[in-house]
N, C-alpha and C positions, 0 to 999 in steps of 0.2 A: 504494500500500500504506500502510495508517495503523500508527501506532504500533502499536497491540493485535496487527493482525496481523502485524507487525514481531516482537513480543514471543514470539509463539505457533510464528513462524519458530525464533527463535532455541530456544525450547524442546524445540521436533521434533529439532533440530540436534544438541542439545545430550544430548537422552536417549538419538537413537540412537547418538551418538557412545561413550559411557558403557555402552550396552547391544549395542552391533556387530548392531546386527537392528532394520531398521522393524517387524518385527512384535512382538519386547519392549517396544521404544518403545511402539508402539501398546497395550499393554498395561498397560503403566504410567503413559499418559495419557488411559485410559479410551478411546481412539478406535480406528477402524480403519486396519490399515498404510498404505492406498491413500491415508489423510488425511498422514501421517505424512512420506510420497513427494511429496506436494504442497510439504507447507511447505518441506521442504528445496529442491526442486527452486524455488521462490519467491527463496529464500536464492540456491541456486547463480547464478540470472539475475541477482539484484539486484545479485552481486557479481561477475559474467561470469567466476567461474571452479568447478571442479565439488572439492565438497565429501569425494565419497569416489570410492573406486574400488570397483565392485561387480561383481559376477561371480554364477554362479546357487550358487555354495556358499560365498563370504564377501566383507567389505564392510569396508573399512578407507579408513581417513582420508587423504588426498592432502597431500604438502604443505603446500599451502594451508589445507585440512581443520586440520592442525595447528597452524598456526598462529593462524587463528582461534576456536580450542577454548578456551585461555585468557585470550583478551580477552570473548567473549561469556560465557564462564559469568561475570567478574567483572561483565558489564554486568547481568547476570541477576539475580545475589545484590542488586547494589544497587536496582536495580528492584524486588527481593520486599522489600528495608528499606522501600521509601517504601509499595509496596501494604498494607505488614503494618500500618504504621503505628505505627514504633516511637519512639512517644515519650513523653514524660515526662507531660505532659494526659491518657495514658490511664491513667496509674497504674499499669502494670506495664509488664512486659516480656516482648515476644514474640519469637518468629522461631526461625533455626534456627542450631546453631553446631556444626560442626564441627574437634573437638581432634584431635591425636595427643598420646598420652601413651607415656610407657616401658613394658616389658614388670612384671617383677617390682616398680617402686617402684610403676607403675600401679596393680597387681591390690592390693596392703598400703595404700595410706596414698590416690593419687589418684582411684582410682574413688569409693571413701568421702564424698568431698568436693564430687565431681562431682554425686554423686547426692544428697547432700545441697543445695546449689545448684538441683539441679532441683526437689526439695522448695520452696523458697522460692521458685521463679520457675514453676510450673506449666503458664505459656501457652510456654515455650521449649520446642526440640525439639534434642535434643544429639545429636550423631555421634560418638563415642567409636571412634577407631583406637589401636591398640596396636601399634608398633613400634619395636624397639631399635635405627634408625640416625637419624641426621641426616637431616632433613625439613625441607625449603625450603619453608613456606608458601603465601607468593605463586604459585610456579610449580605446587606441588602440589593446590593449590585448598584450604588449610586456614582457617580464621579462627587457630587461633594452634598450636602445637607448642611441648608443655613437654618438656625434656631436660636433658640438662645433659652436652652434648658440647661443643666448645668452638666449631665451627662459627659463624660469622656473615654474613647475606644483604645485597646490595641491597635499598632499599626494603623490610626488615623490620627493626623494633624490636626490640633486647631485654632486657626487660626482667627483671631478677633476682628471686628469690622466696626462695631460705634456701641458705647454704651446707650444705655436704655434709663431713663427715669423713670420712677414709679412716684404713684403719692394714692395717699389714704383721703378717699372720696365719697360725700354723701349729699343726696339734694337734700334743699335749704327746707322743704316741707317734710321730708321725715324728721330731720334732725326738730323740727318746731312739734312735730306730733311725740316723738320719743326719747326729745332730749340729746343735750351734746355733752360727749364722751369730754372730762377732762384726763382720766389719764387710762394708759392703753388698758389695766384690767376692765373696763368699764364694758367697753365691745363686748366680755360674755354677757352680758343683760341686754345686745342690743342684735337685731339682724347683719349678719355678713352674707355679702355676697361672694363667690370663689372663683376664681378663673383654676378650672379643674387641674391642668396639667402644671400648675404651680403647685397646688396640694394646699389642704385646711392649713396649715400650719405656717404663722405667721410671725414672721421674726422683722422689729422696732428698734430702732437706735434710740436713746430717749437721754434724756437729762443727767439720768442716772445709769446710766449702757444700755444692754439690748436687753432685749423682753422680750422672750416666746410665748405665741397665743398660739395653745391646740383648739384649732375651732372648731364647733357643731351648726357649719353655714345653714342659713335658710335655701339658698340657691347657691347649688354647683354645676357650674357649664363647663362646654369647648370654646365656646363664641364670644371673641373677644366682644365685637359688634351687639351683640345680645345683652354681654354684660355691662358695657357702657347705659344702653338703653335702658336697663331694668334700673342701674341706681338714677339717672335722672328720671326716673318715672318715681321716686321714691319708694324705690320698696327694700332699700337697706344701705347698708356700707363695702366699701368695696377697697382693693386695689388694682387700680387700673394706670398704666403706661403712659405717661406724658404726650407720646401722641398721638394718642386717643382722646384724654384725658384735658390737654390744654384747653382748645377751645371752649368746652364744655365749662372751666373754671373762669375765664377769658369773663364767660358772658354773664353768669351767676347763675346757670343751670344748676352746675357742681359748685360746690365750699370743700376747702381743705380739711380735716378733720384730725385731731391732734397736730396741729403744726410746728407742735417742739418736736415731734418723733419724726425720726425721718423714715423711709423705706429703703434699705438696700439695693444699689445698682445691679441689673445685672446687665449680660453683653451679649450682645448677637454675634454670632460667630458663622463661619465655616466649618464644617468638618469636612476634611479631604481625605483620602486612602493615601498613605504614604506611596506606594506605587503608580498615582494619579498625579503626583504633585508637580512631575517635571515634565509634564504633556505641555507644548505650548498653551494651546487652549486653552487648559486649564490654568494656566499662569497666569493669562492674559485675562481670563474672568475674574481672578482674584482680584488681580489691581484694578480691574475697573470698577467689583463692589468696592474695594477699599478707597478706590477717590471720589466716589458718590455719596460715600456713605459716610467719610473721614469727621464731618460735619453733624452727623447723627441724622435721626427723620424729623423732617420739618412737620408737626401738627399738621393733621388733617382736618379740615372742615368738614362737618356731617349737620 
């Protein structure tokens, strides 16, 4: 077997693995299934052991199958760098790059910038996922995952891009209906709000150091967007993100709420696969979040 059809192995492998059906595979690599059945079954001998398990109504991956899923897609991706040709002699930049970005700062400030970037780079092909938890790269098959959870992987880099404000937030009609907190034990007598993937658990800088509050939220979301809404609608107290949060205080929708405590920063970052790091591509999207973003996110109007 020569490389090429080494490569074409791995690809049948690797689509039907991602598509649970030689005959989607087959479809999405322009061939027919019986081709599709070939190359894997090439794969299974070359490595004497069987890639999935199949049955006449579904077909899933064997141990083995699993394991070899995310060694071969990386051999793959790095194989399409050298085929695509991504180098500096050709004067731009190709290939394909798939991010995961946040939900809500996504949709306001990241998509904007992403597509901007493709603007400037036109032979790239970008995968844009959206989701609000911690995302392992490496193991997920990402080129890099921007967040700002505090999570950090083997084998991926990460790299900082702008901090992030926080501030303790409540409208001015709950605070008149249930009273204003003067010092942080006070919030367990009062409604919190939670942005879910931060966690009940609430740590204050205050006068006297920090204060941890294990909370019993009245509402725990995903939605950044949601949870902005729900404390200007008054229905509790919240921490919410500076820009989200500005305007809202800006106009007197929101009031600051202990404003001797502060909230802890945190950062939006990158996380890259240390094996990812030194693709052009990916170099060159680094530095462009990082001078777009060097300044932080300007407040959103809503």
């Amino acid at each position: 077997m020569d490389q090429m059809d080494l490569y074409e192995n791995f690809r049948a492998f690797v689509t039907a693995a991602e598509s649970a059906s030689f005959s989607a595979a087959a479809r999405k690599l322009d061939v027919v299934p019986s081709v599709i059945a070939k190359r894997v079954q090439d794969l299974e001998q070359r490595i004497k052991a069987p890639l999935f398990m199949r049955t006449t109504r579904s077909m899933e991956l064997t141990d083995v199958g699993e394991r070899y899923l995310l060694e071969i897609k990386s051999l793959l991706s790095n194989t399409d760098d050298v085929l695509n040709g991504l180098s500096k002699n050709r004067g731009h930049l190709e290939g394909h790059i798939k991010i995961k970005i946040p939900g809500i700062m996504g949709q306001l400030y990241l998509s904007p910038l992403l597509h901007e970037f493709m603007r400037l780079h036109p032979n790239l092909h970008l995968e844009i996922i959206q989701a609000d938890r911690s995302v392992n790269p490496q193991e997920e098959g990402f080129d890099l995952a921007l967040g700002a959870l505090p999570e950090s992987y083997g084998g991926v880099v990460d790299i900082p891009l702008c901090a992030l404000e926080r501030y303790l937030c409540a409208a001015p009609s709950y605070l008149q209906a249930h009273g204003t907190p003067t010092q942080a034990s006070d919030l367990y007598a009062l409604d919190t709000l939670v942005y879910a993937t931060s966690g009940s658990r609430w740590q204050l800088l205050g006068p006297q150091g920090t204060v941890i509050l294990d909370l019993k939220p009245k509402m725990k979301t995903t939605d950044g967007a949601g949870l902005l809404q729900a404390t200007r609608k008054g229905m509790g107290i919240a921490v919410i993100a500076s820009y989200l949060s500005a305007p809202a205080l800006e106009s007197g929708q929101l009031v600051e709420v202990l404003p001797d405590y502060r909230v802890p920063q945190i950062w939006l970052k990158a996380l890259v696969p240390e094996r990812r790091l030194q693709l052009p591509r990916i170099k060159e999207l680094i530095e462009f979040l990082q001078s777009h973003l060097s300044q932080g996110l300007t407040p959103v109007r809503t």
